[in-house]
C-alpha positions, 0 to 999 in steps of 0.5 A, spaced: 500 500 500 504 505 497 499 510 498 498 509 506 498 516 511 501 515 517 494 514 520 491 507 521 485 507 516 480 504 519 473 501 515 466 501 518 460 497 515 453 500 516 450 495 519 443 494 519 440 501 516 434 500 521 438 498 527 444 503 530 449 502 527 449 508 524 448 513 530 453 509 534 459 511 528 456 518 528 457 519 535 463 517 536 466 520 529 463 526 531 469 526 535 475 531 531 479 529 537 478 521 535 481 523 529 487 525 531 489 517 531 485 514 526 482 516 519 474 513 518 473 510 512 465 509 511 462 504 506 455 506 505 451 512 503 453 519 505 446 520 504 444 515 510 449 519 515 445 525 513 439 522 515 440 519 520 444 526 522 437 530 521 432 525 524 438 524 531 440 532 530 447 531 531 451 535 529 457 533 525 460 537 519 466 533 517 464 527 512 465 528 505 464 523 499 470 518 496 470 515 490 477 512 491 482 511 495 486 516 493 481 522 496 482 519 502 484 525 507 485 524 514 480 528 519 474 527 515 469 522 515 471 518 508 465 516 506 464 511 499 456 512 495 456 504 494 449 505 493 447 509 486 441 509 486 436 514 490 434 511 497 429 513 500 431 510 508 425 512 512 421 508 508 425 502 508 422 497 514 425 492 518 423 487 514 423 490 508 428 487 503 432 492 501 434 494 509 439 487 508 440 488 501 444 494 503 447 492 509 450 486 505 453 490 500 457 495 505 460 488 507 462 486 501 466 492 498 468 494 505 471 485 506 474 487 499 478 492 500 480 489 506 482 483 504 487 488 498 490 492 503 486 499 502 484 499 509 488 496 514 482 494 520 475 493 519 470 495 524 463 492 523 456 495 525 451 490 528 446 486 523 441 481 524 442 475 523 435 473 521 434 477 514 441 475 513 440 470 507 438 475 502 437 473 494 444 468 494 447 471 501 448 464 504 453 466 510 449 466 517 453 473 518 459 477 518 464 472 520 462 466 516 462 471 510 470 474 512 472 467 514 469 465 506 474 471 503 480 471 508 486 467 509 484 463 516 480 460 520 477 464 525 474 464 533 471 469 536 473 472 542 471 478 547 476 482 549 476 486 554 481 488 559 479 484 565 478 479 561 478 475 554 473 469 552 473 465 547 468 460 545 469 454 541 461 453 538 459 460 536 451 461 534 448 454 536 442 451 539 444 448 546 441 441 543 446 441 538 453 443 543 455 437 546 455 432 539 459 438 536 465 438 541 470 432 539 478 433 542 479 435 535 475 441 534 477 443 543 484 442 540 484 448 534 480 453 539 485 453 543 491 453 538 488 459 534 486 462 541 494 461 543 497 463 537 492 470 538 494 471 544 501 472 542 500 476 535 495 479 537 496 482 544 503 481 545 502 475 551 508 472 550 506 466 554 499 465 555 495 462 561 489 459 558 482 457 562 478 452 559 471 451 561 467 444 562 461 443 558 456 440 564 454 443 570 459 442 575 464 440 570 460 433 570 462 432 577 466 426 576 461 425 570 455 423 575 452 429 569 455 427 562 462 425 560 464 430 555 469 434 560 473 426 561 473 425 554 473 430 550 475 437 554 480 433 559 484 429 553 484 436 548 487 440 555 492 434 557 495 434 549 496 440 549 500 440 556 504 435 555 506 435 547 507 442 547 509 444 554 503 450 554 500 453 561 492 450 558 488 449 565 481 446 565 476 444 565 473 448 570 466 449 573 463 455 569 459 458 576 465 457 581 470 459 576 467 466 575 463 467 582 470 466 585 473 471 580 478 465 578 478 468 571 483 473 573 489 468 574 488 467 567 489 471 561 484 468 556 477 464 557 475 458 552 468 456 553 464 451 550 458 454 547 455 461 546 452 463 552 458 460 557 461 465 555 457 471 553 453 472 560 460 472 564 463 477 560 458 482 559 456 482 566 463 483 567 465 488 562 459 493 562 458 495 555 465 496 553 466 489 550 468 487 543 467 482 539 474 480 535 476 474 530 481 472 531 485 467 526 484 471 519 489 474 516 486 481 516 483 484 523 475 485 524 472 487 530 464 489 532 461 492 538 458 487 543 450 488 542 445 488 536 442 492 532 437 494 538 432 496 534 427 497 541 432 504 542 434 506 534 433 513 532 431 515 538 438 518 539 439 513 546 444 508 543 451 508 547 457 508 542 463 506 548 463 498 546 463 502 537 469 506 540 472 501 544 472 496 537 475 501 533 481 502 538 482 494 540 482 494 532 488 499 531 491 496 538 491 489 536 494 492 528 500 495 532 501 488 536 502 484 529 506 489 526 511 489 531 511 480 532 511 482 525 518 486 525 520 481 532 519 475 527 524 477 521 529 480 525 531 473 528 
C-alpha cells in the first residue's frame, strides 16, 4: 500500500440501516479529537449519515464523499456512495428487503478492500442475523462471510481488559453443543486462541482457562462425560506435547463467582452463552467482539442492532469506540511480532 498516511485507516460497515449502527459511528466520529489517531473510512451512503444526522440532530460537519482511495484525507469522515441509486431510508422497514440488501453490500466492498490492503482494520456495525440470507447471501453473518474471503480460520473472542473469552461453538442451539465438541475441534480453539494471544496482544506466554461443558464440570461425570473425554484429553495434549500453561476444565459458576478468571489471561468456553453472560456482566458495555485467526483484523461492538432504542438518539457508542481502538491496538501488536519475527 504505497499510498498509506501515517494514520491507521480504519473501515466501518453500516450495519443494519434500521438498527444503530449508524448513530453509534456518528457519535463517536463526531469526535475531531478521535481523529487525531485514526482516519474513518465509511462504506455506505453519505446520504444515510445525513439522515440519520437530521432525524438524531447531531451535529457533525466533517464527512465528505470518496470515490477512491486516493481522496482519502485524514480528519474527515471518508465516506464511499456504494449505493447509486436514490434511497429513500425512512421508508425502508425492518423487514423490508432492501434494509439487508444494503447492509450486505457495505460488507462486501468494505471485506474487499480489506482483504487488498486499502484499509488496514475493519470495524463492523451490528446486523441481524435473521434477514441475513438475502437473494444468494448464504453466510449466517459477518464472520462466516470474512472467514469465506480471508486467509484463516477464525474464533471469536471478547476482549476486554479484565478479561478475554473465547468460545469454541459460536451461534448454536444448546441441543446441538455437546455432539459438536470432539478433542479435535477443543484442540484448534485453543491453538488459534494461543497463537492470538501472542500476535495479537503481545502475551508472550499465555495462561489459558478452559471451561467444562456440564454443570459442575460433570462432577466426576455423575452429569455427562464430555469434560473426561473430550475437554480433559484436548487440555492434557496440549500440556504435555507442547509444554503450554492450558488449565481446565473448570466449573463455569465457581470459576467466575470466585473471580478465578483473573489468574488467567484468556477464557475458552464451550458454547455461546458460557461465555457471553460472564463477560458482559463483567465488562459493562465496553466489550468487543474480535476474530481472531484471519489474516486481516475485524472487530464489532458487543450488542445488536437494538432496534427497541434506534433513532431515538439513546444508543451508547463506548463498546463502537472501544472496537475501533482494540482494532488499531491489536494492528500495532502484529506489526511489531511482525518486525520481532524477521529480525531473528
Amino acid at each position: 500500500m504505497n499510498y498509506r498516511k501515517k494514520k491507521i485507516r480504519v473501515g466501518f460497515t453500516t450495519g443494519d440501516i434500521n438498527g444503530i449502527g449508524i448513530e453509534i459511528f456518528l457519535k463517536v466520529c463526531r469526535k475531531k479529537r478521535l481523529l487525531d489517531f485514526f482516519t474513518p473510512v465509511l462504506f455506505g451512503s453519505t446520504k444515510l449519515c445525513s439522515y440519520y444526522k437530521k432525524i438524531l440532530n447531531i451535529e457533525i460537519n466533517h464527512i465528505r464523499e470518496v470515490k477512491n482511495f486516493k481522496e482519502i484525507i485524514d480528519h474527515k469522515i471518508n465516506v464511499f456512495n456504494i449505493w447509486k441509486e436514490d434511497i429513500k431510508f425512512e421508508s425502508i422497514k425492518i423487514n423490508h428487503p432492501d434494509s439487508v440488501k444494503y447492509p450486505i453490500s457495505s460488507l462486501k466492498k468494505a471485506a474487499k478492500s480489506l482483504k487488498e490492503g486499502k484499509i488496514d482494520v475493519l470495524v463492523t456495525a451490528p446486523v441481524n442475523k435473521k434477514y441475513m440470507n438475502f437473494k444468494g447471501f448464504s453466510f449466517f453473518g459477518h464472520t462466516e462471510y470474512l472467514q469465506n474471503i480471508l486467509e484463516g480460520e477464525s474464533l471469536m473472542i471478547m476482549i476486554h481488559d479484565i478479561l478475554k473469552i473465547a468460545l469454541v461453538t459460536n451461534h448454536l442451539p444448546l441441543k446441538k453443543v455437546t455432539s459438536e465438541l470432539n478433542i479435535k475441534k477443543i484442540i484448534k480453539s485453543i491453538k488459534i486462541l494461543h497463537q492470538s494471544l501472542i500476535i495479537d496482544f503481545s502475551i508472550e506466554k499465555p495462561k489459558i482457562a478452559v471451561l467444562g461443558c456440564n454443570p459442575h464440570s460433570s462432577d466426576n461425570g455423575l452429569i455427562g462425560n464430555e469434560e473426561k473425554t473430550k475437554i480433559k484429553p484436548a487440555i492434557d495434549s496440549l500440556f504435555q506435547k507442547q509444554g503450554w500453561l492450558i488449565f481446565g476444565p473448570y466449573s463455569s459458576d465457581g470459576f467466575f463467582g470466585n473471580q478465578i478468571y483473573r489468574n488467567f489471561d484468556a477464557v475458552l468456553a464451550m458454547y455461546h452463552d458460557q461465555g457471553l453472560i460472564p463477560f458482559k456482566t463483567l465488562t459493562f458495555n465496553q466489550g468487543v467482539n474480535f476474530t481472531a485467526g484471519l489474516s486481516h483484523i475485524r472487530t464489532s461492538p458487543d450488542h445488536g442492532v437494538a432496534y427497541d432504542i434506534a433513532k431515538k438518539g439513546i444508543a451508547n457508542e463506548n463498546s463502537f469506540e472501544e472496537a475501533i481502538f482494540s482494532a488499531i491496538k491489536i494492528f500495532k501488536n502484529r506489526k511489531e511480532y511482525m518486525k520481532l519475527s524477521s529480525s531473528k
